[in-house]
C-alpha positions in Angstrom: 0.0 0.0 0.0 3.4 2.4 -0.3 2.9 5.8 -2.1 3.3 5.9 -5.9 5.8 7.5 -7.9 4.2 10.7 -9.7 4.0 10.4 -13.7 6.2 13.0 -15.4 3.5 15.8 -16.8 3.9 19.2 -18.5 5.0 21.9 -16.2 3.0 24.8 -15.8 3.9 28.0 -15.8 -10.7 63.9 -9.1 -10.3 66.5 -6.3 -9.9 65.6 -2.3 -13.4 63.0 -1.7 -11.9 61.2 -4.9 -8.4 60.9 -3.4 -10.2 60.1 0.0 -11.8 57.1 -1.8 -9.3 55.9 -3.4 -6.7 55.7 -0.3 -9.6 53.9 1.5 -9.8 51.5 -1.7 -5.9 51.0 -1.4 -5.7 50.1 2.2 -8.5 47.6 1.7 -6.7 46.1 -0.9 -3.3 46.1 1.3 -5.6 44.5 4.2 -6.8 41.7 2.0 -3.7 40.9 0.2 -2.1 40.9 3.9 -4.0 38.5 5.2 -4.5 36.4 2.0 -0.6 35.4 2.4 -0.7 34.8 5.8 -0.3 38.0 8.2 -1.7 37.3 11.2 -3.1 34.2 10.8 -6.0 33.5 12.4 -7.2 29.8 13.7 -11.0 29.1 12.4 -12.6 26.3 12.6 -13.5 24.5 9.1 -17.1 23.1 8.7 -17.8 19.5 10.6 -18.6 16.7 8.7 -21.1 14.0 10.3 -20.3 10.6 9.0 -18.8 7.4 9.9 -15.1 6.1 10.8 -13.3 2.6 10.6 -9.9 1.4 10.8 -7.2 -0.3 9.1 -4.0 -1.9 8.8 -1.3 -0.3 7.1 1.6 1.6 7.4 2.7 4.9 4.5 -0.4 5.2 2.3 -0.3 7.0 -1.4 0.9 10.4 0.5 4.5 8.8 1.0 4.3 9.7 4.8 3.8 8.3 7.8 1.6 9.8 10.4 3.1 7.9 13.4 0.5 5.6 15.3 -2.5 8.5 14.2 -3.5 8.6 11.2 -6.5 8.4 8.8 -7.2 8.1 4.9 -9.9 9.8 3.0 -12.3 9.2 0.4 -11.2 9.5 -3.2 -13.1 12.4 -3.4 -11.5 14.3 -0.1 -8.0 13.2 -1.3 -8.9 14.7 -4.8 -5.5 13.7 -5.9 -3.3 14.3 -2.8 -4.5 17.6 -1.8 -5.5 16.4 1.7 -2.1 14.9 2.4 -0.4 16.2 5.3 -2.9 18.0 6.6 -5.3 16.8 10.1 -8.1 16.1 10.6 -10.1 16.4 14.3 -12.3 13.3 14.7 -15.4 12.8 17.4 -16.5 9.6 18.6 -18.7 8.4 21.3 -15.5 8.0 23.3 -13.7 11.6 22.6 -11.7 13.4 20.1 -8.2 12.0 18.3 -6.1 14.2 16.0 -4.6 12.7 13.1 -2.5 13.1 10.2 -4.2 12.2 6.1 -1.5 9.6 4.6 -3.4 7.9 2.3 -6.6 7.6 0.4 -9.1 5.2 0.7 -10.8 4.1 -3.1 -13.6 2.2 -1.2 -14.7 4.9 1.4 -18.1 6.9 0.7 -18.0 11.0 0.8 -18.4 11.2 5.1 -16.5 8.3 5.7 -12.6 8.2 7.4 -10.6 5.4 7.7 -8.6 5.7 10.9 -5.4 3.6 12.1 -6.5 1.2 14.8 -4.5 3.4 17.6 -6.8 6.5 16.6 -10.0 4.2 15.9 -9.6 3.5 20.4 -9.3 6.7 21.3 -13.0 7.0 20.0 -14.3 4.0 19.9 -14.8 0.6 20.9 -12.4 -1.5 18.3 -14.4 -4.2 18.8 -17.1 -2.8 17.2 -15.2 -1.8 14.1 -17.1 0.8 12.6 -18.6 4.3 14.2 -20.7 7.5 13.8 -18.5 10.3 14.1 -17.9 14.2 13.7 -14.8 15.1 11.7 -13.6 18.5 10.2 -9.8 19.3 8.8 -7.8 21.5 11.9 -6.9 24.9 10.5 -3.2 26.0 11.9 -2.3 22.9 13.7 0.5 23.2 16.2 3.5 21.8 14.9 7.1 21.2 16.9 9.2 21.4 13.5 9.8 23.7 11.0 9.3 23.1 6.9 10.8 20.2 5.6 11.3 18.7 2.0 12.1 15.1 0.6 13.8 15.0 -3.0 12.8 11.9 -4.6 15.6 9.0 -5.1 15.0 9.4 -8.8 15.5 12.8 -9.3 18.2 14.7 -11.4 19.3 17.8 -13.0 16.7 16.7 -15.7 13.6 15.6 -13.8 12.6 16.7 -10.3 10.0 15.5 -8.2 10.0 16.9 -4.1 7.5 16.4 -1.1 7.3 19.2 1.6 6.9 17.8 5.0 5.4 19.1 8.3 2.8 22.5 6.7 0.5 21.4 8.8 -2.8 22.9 6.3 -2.9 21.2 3.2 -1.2 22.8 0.5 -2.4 24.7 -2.2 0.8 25.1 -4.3 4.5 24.8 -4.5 6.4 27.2 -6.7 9.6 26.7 -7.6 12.5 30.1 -8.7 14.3 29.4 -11.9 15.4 32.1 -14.5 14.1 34.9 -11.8 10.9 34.0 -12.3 8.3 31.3 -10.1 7.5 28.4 -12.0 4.3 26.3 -10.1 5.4 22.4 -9.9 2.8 19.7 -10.6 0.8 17.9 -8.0 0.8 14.4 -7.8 -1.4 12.0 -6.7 1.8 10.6 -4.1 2.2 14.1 -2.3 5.1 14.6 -4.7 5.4 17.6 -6.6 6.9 17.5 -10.0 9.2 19.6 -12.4 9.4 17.3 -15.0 11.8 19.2 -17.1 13.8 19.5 -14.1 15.4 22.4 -12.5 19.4 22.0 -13.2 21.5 20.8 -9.9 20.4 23.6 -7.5 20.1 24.1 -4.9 16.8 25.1 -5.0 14.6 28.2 -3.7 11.0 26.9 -3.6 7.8 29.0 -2.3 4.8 27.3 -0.3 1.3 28.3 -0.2 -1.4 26.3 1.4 -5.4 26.1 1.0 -5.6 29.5 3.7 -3.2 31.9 1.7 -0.6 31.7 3.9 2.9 31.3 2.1 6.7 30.6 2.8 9.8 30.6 0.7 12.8 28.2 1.6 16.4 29.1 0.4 19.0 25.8 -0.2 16.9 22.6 -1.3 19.8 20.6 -2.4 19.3 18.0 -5.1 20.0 15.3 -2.4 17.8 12.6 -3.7 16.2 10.4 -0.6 17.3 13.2 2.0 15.0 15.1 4.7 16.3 18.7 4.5 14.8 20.3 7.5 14.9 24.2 8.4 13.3 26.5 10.3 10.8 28.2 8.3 7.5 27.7 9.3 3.8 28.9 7.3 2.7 29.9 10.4 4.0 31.7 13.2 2.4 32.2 16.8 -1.3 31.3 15.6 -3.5 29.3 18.3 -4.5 26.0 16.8 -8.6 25.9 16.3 -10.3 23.9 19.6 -10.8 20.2 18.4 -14.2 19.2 17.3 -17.1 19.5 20.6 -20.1 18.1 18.6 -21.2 14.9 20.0 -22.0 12.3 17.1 -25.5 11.1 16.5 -25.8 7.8 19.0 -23.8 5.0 17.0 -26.5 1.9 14.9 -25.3 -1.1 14.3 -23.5 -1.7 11.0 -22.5 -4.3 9.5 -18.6 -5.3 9.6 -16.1 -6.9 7.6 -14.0 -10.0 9.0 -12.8 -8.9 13.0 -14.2 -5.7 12.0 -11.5 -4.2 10.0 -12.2 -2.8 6.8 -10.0 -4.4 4.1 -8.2 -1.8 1.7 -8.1 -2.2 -2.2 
């Protein structure tokens, strides 16, 4: 169930009252472009989704990270092609709240449904019931310990260049990368990998990271070290209270039926 390798796609590339107006137009537009990329961000709380959660067994999922001993996959459509990888996800149960990281998707789950690792699935649940009617909604500004980090991957060159950016904490919208003085957005793809598949010479590299809240980063230094974590300091977001986890209480858990010991078996 390990990630897979992205395919190799095209790379994208009048008189005072009217000068009164117009200063108040231009500090509105300052104010919104402000916080578009990111000053002051602000914690908010994304809509809740009611559905249903089971768990698996598995390890790194089609993201190409781990999530330690919590984590969840997503529906196809969620995932929609890796965009939900990396980010968390705040999920209620009849026996509490677990935070956990989206590794992988999950072809056979319905729109509403998370597939949680069995650790996460406990601190909820009853395992032995397998399935559950839960509250989830993706964490805005999650606290994180560590800074930005990227993975080159082992088969990239001067020629072809495919990188993962680790630890963003909100999913990511784009990553852009400087060649020629001028940004240059990389392809997604669906392994959390994203692509410059005319490559980018032998760097190293200055890459800029926006995710899904406007909130944006450039990093200095990416080496073409294929296989290697280069970590630095550099963070999306600086000093903003995570959003409060999901208080809902789910709708009293029914009956359902289960697969074999009540896990649900991935395709």
């Amino acid at each position: 169930m390990g990630g897979r390798h992205a395919k190799r796609t095209t790379w994208r590339r009048r008189g005072m009252a009217g000068t009164t107006v117009l200063a108040a137009l231009a500090v509105t537009v300052w104010v919104v472009s402000f916080l578009r990329h990111g000053g002051c961000a602000a914690a908010e709380a994304d809509p809740a989704v009611t559905g249903r959660a089971m768990y698996y067994q598995g390890a790194d999922g089609h993201c190409s990270i781990s999530g330690g001993e919590l984590y969840a996959s997503v529906s196809s459509g969620e995932y929609a092609g890796s965009r939900l990888c990396g980010g968390y996800l705040d999920v209620t149960g009849p026996r509490g709240t677990v935070r956990v990281q989206v590794v992988d998707s999950c072809p056979s789950c319905r729109s509403g449904e998370v597939d949680l690792s069995r650790a996460a699935f406990a601190r909820i649940a009853d395992p032995g019931a397998g399935v559950t009617e839960v509250v989830y909604r993706t964490v805005r500004n999650p606290e994180l310990t560590r800074g930005l980090a990227f993975r080159v991957h082992k088969g990239s060159t001067a020629g072809w260049l495919a990188l993962q950016v680790i630890d963003h904490g909100n999913p990511l919208s784009e990553v852009e990368l400087l060649r020629d003085d001028e940004w240059h957005a990389l392809d997604r793809g669906s392994d959390g990998y994203w692509v410059a598949p005319r490559g980018a010479g032998d760097g190293p590299f200055q890459l800029r990271v926006s995710d899904v809240h406007g909130q944006r980063a450039t990093v200095k230094g990416v080496g073409l070290a294929p296989g290697r974590v280069q970590r630095t300091a550099v963070r999306l977001y600086e000093g903003a209270k995570a959003a409060e986890p999901v208080t809902a209480s789910p709708p009293a858990p029914r009956p359902l039926p289960l697969s074999a010991e009540g896990v649900r078996r991935r395709c």
